[in-house]
N, C-alpha and C positions, 0 to 999 in steps of 0.2 A: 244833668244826666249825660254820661259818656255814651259814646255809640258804643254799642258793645262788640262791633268789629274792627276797634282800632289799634289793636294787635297786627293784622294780618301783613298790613305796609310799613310798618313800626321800623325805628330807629333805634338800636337797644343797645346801650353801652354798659359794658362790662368793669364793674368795680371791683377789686380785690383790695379789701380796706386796707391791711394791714401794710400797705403801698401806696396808700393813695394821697394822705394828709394828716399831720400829722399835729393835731394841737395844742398837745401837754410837752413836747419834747422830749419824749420817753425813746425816741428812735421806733416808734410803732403806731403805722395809720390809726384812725381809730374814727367813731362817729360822728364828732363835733368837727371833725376835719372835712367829713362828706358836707356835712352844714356848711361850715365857712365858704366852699365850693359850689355852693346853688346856682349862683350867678355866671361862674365857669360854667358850670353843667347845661344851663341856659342859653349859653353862646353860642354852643355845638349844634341848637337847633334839633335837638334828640326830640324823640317821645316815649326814653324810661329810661333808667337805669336798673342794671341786676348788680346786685352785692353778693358778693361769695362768703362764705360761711365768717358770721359777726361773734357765732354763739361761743360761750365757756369750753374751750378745752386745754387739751396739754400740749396741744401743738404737735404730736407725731408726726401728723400729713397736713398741714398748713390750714387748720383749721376743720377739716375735712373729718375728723376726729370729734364727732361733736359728743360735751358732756351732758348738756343741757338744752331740749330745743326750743326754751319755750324763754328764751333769756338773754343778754348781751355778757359779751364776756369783759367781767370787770376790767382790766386792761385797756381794752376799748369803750367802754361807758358801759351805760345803763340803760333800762329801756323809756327812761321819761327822757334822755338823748335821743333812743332810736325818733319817740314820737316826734319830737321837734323835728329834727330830720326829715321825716316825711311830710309833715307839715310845711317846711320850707320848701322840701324840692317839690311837693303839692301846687304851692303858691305861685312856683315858676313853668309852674304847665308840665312838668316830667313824670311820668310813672315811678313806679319802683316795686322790683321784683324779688323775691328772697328764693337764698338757696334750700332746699327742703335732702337731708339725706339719712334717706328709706334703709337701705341697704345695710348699714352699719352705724354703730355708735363707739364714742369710745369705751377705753376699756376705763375707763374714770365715772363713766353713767352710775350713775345709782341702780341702775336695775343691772346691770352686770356685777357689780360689788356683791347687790344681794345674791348674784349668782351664785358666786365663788363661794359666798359664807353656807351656801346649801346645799343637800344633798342632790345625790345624782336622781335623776327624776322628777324630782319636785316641780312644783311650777315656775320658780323665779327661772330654772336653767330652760325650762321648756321656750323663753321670750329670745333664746339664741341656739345657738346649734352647739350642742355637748356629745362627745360618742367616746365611747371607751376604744384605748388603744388595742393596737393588736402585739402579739409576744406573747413569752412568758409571763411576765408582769406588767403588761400593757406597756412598756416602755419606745412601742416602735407607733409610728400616727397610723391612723385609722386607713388611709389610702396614699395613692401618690401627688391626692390633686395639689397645683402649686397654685403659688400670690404673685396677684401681678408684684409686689415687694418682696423678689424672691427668698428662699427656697419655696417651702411647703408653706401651704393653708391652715395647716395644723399648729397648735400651740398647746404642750401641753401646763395643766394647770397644777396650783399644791393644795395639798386639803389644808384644812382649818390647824388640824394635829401638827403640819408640816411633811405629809407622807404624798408622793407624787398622785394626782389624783386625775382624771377627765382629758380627754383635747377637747378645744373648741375651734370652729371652722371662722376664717379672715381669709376673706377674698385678696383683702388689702394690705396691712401693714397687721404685726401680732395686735397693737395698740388699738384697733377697728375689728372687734366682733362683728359675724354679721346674725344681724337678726333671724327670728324662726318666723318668716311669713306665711307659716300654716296656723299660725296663733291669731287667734283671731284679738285678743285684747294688743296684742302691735297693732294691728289693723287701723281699730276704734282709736289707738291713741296716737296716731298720725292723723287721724281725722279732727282729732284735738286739735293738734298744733297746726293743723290747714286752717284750722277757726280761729284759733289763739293768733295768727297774724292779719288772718282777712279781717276779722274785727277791730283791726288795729289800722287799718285804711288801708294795707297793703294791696296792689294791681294783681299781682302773678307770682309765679314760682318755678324758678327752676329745679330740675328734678334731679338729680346726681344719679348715676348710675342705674336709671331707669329698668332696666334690660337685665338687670341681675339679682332681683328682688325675690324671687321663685326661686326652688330647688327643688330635685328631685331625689329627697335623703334615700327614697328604696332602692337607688342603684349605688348605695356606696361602696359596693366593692369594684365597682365601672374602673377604668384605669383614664385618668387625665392629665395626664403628664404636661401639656402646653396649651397655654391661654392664645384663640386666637378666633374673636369673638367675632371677625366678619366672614370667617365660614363653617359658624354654625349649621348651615342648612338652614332651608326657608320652611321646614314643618313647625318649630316653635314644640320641639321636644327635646332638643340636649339637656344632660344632668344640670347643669349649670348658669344657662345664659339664655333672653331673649325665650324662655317659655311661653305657650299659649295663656296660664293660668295668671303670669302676669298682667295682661288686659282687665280682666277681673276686678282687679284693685283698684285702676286709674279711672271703671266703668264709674265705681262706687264713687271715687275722691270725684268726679264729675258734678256727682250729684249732691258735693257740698261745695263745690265751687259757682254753682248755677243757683247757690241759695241765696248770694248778693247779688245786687245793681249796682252796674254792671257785672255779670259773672267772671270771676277772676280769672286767669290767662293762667297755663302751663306750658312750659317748654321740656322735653324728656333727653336728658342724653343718655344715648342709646346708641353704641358703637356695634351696629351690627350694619348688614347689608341693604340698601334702599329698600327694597321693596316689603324686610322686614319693619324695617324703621318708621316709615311711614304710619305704619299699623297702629303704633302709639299718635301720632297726629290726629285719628279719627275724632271727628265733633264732638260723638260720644265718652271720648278718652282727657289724651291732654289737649289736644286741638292743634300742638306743633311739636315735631323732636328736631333738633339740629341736623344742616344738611354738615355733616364732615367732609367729603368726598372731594372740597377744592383744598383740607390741609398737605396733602401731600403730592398735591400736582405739580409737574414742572410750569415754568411760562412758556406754556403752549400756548397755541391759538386751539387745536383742534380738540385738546382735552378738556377744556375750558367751556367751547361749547357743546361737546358731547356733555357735561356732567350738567349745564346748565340745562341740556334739552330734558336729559334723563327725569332729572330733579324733580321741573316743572309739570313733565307728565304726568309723576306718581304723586306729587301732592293734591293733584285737581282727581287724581281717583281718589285719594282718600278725605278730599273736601278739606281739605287744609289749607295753608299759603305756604308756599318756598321760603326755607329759612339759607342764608348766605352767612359762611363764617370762614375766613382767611387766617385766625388766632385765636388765640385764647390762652387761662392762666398753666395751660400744660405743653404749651408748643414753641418752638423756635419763633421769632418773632418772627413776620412779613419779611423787613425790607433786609434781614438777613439769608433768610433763605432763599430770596431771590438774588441777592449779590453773590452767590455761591453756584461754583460749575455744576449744569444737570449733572443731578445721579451723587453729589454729594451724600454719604454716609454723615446729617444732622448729629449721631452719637458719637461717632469718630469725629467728627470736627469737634465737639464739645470736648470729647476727651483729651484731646491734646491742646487745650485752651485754647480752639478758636487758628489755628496755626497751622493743620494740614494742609488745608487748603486756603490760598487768598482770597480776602474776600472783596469786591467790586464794591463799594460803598455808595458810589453815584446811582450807578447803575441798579442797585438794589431798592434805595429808594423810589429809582423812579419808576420801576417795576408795581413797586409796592402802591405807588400813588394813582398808576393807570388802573391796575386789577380793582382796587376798591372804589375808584369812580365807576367801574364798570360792572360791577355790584349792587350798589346804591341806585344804577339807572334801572334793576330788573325789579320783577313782579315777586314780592314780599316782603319777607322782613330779613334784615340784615343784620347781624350781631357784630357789634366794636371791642375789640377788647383796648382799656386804658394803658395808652402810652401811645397806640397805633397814631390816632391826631397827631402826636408829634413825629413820626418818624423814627422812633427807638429804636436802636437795633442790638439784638443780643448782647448782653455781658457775658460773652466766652470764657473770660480768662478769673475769674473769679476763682481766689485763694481756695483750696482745699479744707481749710480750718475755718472758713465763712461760709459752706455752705449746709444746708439745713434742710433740703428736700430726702425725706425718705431713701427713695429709690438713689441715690448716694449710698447711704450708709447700708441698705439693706443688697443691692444686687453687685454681690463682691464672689468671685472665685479665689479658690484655693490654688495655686499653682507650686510646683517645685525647680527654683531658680537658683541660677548662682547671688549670692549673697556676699559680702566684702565686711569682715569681721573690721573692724577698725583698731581693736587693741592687739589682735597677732597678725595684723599685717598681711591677711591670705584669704583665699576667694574661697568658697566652702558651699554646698548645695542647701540653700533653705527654702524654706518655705513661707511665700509670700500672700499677701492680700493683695488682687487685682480689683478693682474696681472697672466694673461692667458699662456703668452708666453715669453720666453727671448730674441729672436732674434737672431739674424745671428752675432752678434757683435764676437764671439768668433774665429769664421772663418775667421775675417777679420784681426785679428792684426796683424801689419807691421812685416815685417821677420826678421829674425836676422842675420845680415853679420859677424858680428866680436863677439868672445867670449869676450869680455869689452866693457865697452863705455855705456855712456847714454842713446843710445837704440838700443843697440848694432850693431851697423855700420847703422843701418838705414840712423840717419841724426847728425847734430852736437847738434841737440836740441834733445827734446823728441818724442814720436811718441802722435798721435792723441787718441790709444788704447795701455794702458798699456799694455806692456810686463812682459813675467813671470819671473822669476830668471830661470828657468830648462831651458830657450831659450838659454842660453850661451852656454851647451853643444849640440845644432843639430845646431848652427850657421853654416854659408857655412866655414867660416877658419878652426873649429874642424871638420869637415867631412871631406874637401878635402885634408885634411892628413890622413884623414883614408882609407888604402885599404877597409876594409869593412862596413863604414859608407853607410848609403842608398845615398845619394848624390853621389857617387862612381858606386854605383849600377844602379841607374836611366845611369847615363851618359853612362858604360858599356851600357847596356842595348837596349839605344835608338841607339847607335854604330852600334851593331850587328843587329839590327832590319833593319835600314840602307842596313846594305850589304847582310841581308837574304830577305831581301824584294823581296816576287814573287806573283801572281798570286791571284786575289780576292778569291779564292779553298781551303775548309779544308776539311780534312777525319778525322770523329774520329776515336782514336784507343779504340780497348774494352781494359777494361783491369778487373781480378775479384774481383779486390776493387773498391767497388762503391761510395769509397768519394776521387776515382781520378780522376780526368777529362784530359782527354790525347786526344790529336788530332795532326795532321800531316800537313804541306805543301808541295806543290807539289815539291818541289826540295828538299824532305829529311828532314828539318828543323821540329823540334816535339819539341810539350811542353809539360812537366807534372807539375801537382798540384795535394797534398795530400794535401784534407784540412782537416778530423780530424782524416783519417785512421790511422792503425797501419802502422809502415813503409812499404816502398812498393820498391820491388827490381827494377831496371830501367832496359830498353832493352839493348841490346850489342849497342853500339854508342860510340861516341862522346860525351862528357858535355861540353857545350859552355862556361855557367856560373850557377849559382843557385843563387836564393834570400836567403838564409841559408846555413849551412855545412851540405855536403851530407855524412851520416853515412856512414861506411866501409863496401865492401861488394856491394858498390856500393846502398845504399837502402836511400831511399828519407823519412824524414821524415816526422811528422803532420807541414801541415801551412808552405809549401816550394813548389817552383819551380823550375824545372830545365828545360832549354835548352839543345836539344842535334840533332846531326845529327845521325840521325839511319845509319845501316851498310845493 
């Protein structure tokens, strides 16, 4: 029998298979590659792993497009794969958690197919959002609202005859309907596939887009011209995002997750503002939604612990544990963002392949290695996204013809430029495609196991996303010979966290540098971080470990952590 509160201080590394390992050499992660990995995954000293979307689809938005939710997508195995898989990473003491996404499915689902072959009204369209255009001939979409994959939400569709028929509403990509969650048989048949994998041994489930599962189709003549979901307002009434009636649902899905032993674990993301975010965390609900709020901070000292105090506050109101996330599969990695001047534009450095600005490579890692020891020392649970152990640091410069994230291909402007005819020799005004955004592609390249090899232990073939040449030195076989490679550190690390683990309780310590942030556990265990002060003398104690060499003298430097038991 698990405790059924071993969620709340939990270690949770973040697996995007189709990067992660790669077994058949097909150049694509896949399941049997997670298996081969147990033993890895065991070294980290975790207590789960999440896998991001394994299921059948066409691949629009990296899986996220799902056609089938109750299934492995052939390319990646099968589900007598998935079970093995759980079974082995079972055997090595690790959880595992699946992506679950509410919000949309592809446009390849079966139940959207029957859509399109049906009339407008029927029941198969009622399972998404269908609305007739507005014009003459319905030729113009129903309102202004846009996709986060820009333009418009809208897509319109063709009747069966071939005569332009319906829009239908995507939050997301045209390829991602979204669902009609005033149907109640969506409802029941999510509750399906919450059973169809907890029956399957699975721990938890991450929640994809949590916060945008509601709508309010009676205001669709409302004007929503821009997506910009963390200042919805804290009533939980906009048309579109973070509704009150969304609770509702996760009230319900509670109450089949509390129907196994131990009751399975939800995590909600939920890009909205703390105090709504939380909301979703309640016991009654998912139990936790990601804290975001340290993705886009500088290395501060004081914003660091303002979001930490923040954090800690609202989840002890909503009887939840603090969740900690530094990355993940949509963000510039750690020790790049940190190697980069405050106030860097992350989209403008990507767009110009990583070259706007210089990027500090030492200095990023070691940013990156104090913040997440100083994560790992606070009160909940901390989420990893895979590669972080090694130090990876963005692939900026990736080909234009190698990449594959949506938001590439979909958020482009029209502009009117000089253009250079090449056969009359003369410059002439055209009209060009800019591209807006690079995309997530860079986060995503498969890891590097082995310092050789065609993609470097990934698989016997190539990977899906070119790898860099500089991937051979943070591969896992050069670090875990190193005593102080971060790979070394992470595992250290998540060890000690392990055996100091106490009490959801921090006290901070003052200290009169103000770019330290120092705080305490109830059994003694303290952390410091100097993130740009001058060195800073440490208390009489114990040092556990440091993410850096602690200077003589005992005195901690800029951009380091130390562990230590006070005396």
């Amino acid at each position: 029998m698990t405790d059924s509160n071993w969620w709340r201080q939990a270690a949770i590394y973040q697996i995007y298979p189709r990067s992660f390992k790669d077994s058949n050499g097909d150049g694509l992660g896949d399941i049997n590659g997670i298996t081969s990995q147990a033993e890895y995954l065991k070294s980290l000293n975790l207590d789960a792993v999440w896998l991001s979307p394994f299921y059948p689809s066409p691949l629009a938005d990296g899986g996220y497009d799902v056609a089938d939710y109750r299934n492995v997508d052939p390319r990646l195995g099968t589900l007598k794969d998935f079970d093995r898989m759980l079974k082995a990473l079972h055997r090595v003491g690790v959880k595992v958690f699946v992506d679950i996404v509410p919000n949309h499915s592809s446009n390849q689902h079966e139940w959207f197919q029957e859509a399109l072959k049906s009339a407008p009204g029927s029941p198969a369209r009622y399972r998404y959002i269908f609305r007739d255009g507005k014009g003459k001939n319905g030729e113009l979409p129903p309102n202004d609202w846009v996709s986060y994959f820009a333009p418009s939400a809208w897509t319109r569709t063709t009747n069966p005859d071939g005569t332009p028929g319906q829009w239908y509403l995507h939050l997301f990509a045209p390829e991602q309907p979204d669902f009609n969650w005033d149907n109640r048989e969506v409802q029941l048949d999510f509750m399906k596939t919450l059973r169809f994998w907890s029956d399957r041994g699975v721990d938890g489930f991450r929640i994809d887009v949590a916060h945008a599962m509601k709508k309010d189709m009676s205001r669709i003549n409302a004007s929503y011209p821009k997506i910009d979901t963390f200042k919805v307002g804290n009533k939980g009434t906009d048309i579109l995002f973070d509704r009150n009636e969304t609770h509702e649902i996760f009230r319900e899905w509670r109450t089949v997750f509390n129907e196994y032993n131990p009751p399975r674990v939800a995590v909600a993301e939920a890009y909205v503002a703390a105090p709504r975010r939380v909301l979703y965390a309640r016991p009654e609900e998912l139990g936790q939604a990601f804290n975001f709020d340290m993705l886009d901070l500088d290395f501060k000292a004081a914003a660091f612990k303002k979001t930490i105090d923040t954090n800690i506050k609202y989840a002890k109101e909503a009887g939840s544990s603090s969740t900690w996330v530094l990355n993940n599969h949509d963000r510039v990695r750690t020790a790049t963002k940190y190697g980069l001047p405050d106030g860097t534009n992350l989209n403008e450095w990507l767009l110009s392949d990583g070259t706007s600005k210089k990027l500090n490579v030492e200095l990023g890692l070691q940013r990156a290695r104090a913040a997440v020891m100083m994560l790992l020392a606070l009160p909940g649970c901390t989420y990893i996204y895979q590669g972080e152990e090694l130090g990876l640091r963005e692939v900026a410069d990736l080909k234009h013809e190698d990449l594959q994230d949506p938001i590439w291909f979909r958020n482009v402007v029209k502009k009117i430029q000089p253009v250079f005819m090449k056969r009359e020799g003369k410059t002439i005004k055209g009209v060009a495609v800019v591209h807006t955004e690079k995309g997530r592609d860079g986060c995503r390249v498969p890891l590097p196991w082995t310092r050789s090899g065609k993609s470097f232990g990934f698989g016997s073939g190539g990977s899906h996303l070119p790898q860099p040449s500089w991937f051979a030195e943070l591969s896992v076989e050069m670090q875990s010979a190193d005593n102080n490679s971060t790979l070394t550190m992470y595992r250290s690390a998540l060890a000690l966290r392990q055996k100091w683990q106490t009490t959801e309780d921090l006290e901070w310590i003052r200290t009169s540098n103000l770019e330290v942030v120092a705080f305490k556990r109830l059994n003694g265990w303290a952390s410091f971080t100097n993130f740009r002060g001058v060195d800073f003398a440490l208390p009489k104690g114990r040092v556990l470990m440091s993410s850096g060499p602690i200077k003589s003298g005992n005195k901690l430097p800029k951009a380091t952590t130390a562990w230590m038991v006070l005396e």
